[in-house]
C-alpha positions as CSV (number, residue, x, y, z in Angstrom):
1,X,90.0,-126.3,-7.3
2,X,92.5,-125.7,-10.4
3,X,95.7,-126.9,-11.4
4,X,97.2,-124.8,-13.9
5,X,100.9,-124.7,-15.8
6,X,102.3,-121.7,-18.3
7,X,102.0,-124.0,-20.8
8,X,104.1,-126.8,-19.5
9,X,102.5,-130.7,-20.0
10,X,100.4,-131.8,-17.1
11,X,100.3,-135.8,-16.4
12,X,97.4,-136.8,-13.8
13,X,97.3,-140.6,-12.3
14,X,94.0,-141.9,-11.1
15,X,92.4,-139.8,-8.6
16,X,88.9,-138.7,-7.1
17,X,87.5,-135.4,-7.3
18,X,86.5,-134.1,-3.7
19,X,85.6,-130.5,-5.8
20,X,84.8,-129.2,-9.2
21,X,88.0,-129.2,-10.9
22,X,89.5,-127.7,-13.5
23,X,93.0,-128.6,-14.8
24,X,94.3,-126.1,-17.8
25,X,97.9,-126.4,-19.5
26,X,97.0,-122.7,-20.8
27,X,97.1,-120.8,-16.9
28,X,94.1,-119.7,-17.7
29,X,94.8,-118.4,-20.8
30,X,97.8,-116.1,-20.2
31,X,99.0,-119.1,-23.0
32,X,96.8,-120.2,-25.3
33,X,98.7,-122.7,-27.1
34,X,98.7,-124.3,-24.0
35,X,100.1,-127.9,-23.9
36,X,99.7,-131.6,-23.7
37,X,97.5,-133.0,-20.6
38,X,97.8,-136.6,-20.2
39,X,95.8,-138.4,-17.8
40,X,96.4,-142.3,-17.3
41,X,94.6,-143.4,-14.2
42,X,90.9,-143.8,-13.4
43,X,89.1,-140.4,-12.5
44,X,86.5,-141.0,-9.9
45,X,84.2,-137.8,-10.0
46,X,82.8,-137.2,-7.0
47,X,79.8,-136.3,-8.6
48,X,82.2,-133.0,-9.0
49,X,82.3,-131.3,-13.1
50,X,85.7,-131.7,-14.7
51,X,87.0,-128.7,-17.0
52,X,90.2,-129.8,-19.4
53,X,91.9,-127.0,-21.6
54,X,94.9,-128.2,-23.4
55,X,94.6,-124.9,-25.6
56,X,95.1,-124.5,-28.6
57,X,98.0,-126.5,-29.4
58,X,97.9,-128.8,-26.4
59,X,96.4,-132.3,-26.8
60,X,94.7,-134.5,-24.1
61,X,94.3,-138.1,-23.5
62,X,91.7,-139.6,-21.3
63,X,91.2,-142.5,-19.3
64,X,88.2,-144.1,-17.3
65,X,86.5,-141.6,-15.8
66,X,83.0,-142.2,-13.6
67,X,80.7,-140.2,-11.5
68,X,81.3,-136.9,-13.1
69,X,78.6,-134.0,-13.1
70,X,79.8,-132.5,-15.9
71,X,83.0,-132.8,-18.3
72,X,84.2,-130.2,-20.5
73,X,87.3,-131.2,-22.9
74,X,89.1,-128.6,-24.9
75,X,92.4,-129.4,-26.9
76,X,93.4,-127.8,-30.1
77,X,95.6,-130.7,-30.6
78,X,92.9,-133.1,-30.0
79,X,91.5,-135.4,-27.6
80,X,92.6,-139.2,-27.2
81,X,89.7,-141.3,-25.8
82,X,90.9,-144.4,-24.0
83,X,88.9,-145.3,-21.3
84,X,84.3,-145.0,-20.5
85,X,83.1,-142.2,-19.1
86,X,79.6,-141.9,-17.1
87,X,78.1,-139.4,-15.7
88,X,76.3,-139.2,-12.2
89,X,72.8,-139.1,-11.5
90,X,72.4,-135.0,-11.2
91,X,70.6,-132.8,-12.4
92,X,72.2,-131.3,-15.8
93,X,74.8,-133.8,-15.8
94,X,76.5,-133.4,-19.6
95,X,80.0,-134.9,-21.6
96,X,81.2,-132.1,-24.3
97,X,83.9,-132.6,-26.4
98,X,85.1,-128.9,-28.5
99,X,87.8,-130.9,-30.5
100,X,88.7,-133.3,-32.9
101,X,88.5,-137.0,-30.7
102,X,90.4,-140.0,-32.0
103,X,89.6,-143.3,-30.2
104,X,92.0,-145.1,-28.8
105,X,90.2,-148.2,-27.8
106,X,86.2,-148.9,-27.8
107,X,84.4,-146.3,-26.2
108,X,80.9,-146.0,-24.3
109,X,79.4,-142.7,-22.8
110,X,77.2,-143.5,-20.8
111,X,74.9,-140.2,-19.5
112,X,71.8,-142.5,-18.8
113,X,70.7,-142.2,-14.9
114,X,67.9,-143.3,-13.0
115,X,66.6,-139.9,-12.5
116,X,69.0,-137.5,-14.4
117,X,70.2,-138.0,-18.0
118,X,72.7,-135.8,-19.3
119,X,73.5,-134.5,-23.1
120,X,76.3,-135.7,-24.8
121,X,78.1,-133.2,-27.2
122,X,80.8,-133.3,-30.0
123,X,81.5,-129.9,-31.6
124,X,84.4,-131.4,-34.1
125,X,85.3,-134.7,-36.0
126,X,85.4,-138.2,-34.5
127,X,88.2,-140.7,-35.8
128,X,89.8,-144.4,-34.7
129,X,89.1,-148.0,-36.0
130,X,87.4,-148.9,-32.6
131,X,83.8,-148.7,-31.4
132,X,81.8,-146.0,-30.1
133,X,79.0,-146.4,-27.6
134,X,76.6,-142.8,-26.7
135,X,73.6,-143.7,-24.3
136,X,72.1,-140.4,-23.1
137,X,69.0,-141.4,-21.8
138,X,66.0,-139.0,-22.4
139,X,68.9,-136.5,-23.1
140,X,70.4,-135.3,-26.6
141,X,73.2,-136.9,-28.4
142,X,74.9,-134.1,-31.2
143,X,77.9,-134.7,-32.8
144,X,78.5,-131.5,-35.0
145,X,81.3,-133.0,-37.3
146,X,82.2,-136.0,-39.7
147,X,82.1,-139.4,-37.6
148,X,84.8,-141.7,-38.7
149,X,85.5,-139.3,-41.8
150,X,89.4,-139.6,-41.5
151,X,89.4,-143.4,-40.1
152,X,85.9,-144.9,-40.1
153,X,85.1,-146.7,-36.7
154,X,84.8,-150.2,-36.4
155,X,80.9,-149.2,-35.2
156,X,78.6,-146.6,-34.2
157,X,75.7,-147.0,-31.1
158,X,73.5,-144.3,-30.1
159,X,71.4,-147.1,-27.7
160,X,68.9,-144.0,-26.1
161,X,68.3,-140.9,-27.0
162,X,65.5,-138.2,-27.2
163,X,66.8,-136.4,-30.2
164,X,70.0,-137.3,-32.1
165,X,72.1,-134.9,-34.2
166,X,74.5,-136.0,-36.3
167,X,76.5,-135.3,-39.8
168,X,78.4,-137.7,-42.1
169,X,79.2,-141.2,-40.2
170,X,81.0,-143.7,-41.5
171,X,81.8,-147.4,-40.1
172,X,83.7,-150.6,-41.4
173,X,80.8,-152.4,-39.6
174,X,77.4,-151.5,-37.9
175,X,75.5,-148.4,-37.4
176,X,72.9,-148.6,-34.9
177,X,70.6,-145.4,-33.6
């Protein structure tokens, strides 16, 4: 299902996904600018994908989130990281990020499953004195921008991947691939 607003800010608690969901601060893009989508309780995914357009103005902040098929972030305004996020074991199973992503506390990706790994995908910059954790199992890990370029993070940990992508990274501490 869909939860949209006209551009109005959108605060989710914790919840679990019973469908593919997508929530959008833009009503589907009647306003682009959107608005700021806040979530501060644990998603459980249902093994459901999870679509997030803040627009282009909006930003979004992120909690815990498990058991998703796929998530799909989009926030002009940016993206706040604050909580892990793993994917379940399904086919084509993915995490992508279209905008700048700040850390908020350490972070770990985790797309690694028995059976099904999933990419993991950054289109713009990464930023935040905290840690950063990308396991994507026999899957991709791209990260398209500057990590830590603005504010370096405290580290950087791509534990498995088939192929890594990445530009400029820059840590106070370690860098591990």
């Amino acid at each position: 299902g869909a939860i949209r607003t006209s551009g109005d800010q959108m605060d989710i608690g914790a919840a679990t996904l019973a469908a593919a969901t997508t929530l959008d601060t833009t009503n589907n893009g009647g306003t682009a600018a959107g608005a700021a989508l806040n979530i501060t309780g644990a998603i459980t995914g249902g093994n459901q994908d999870l679509t997030i357009n803040a627009g282009t103005s909006g930003a979004a902040s992120l909690t815990t989130m498990t058991a998703l098929d796929d998530l799909a972030v989009t926030a002009g305004g940016g993206i706040t990281l604050n909580g892990n996020i793993t994917t379940a074991d399904i086919s084509g199973n993915s995490v992508t990020f279209s905008s700048a992503v700040s850390l908020g506390a350490g972070i770990t990706i985790d797309t690694d499953n028995t059976t099904n790994d999933g990419t993991i995908s950054f289109s713009s910059t990464i930023n935040g004195a905290q840690a950063l954790a990308l396991d994507a199992g026999t899957s991709t890990v791209t990260v398209s921008d500057a990590i830590g370029g603005g504010t370096a993070l405290t580290s950087f940990t791509v534990t498995n991947a088939s192929q890594i992508d990445l530009a400029n990274v820059a840590t106070s501490g370690a860098i591990s691939l």
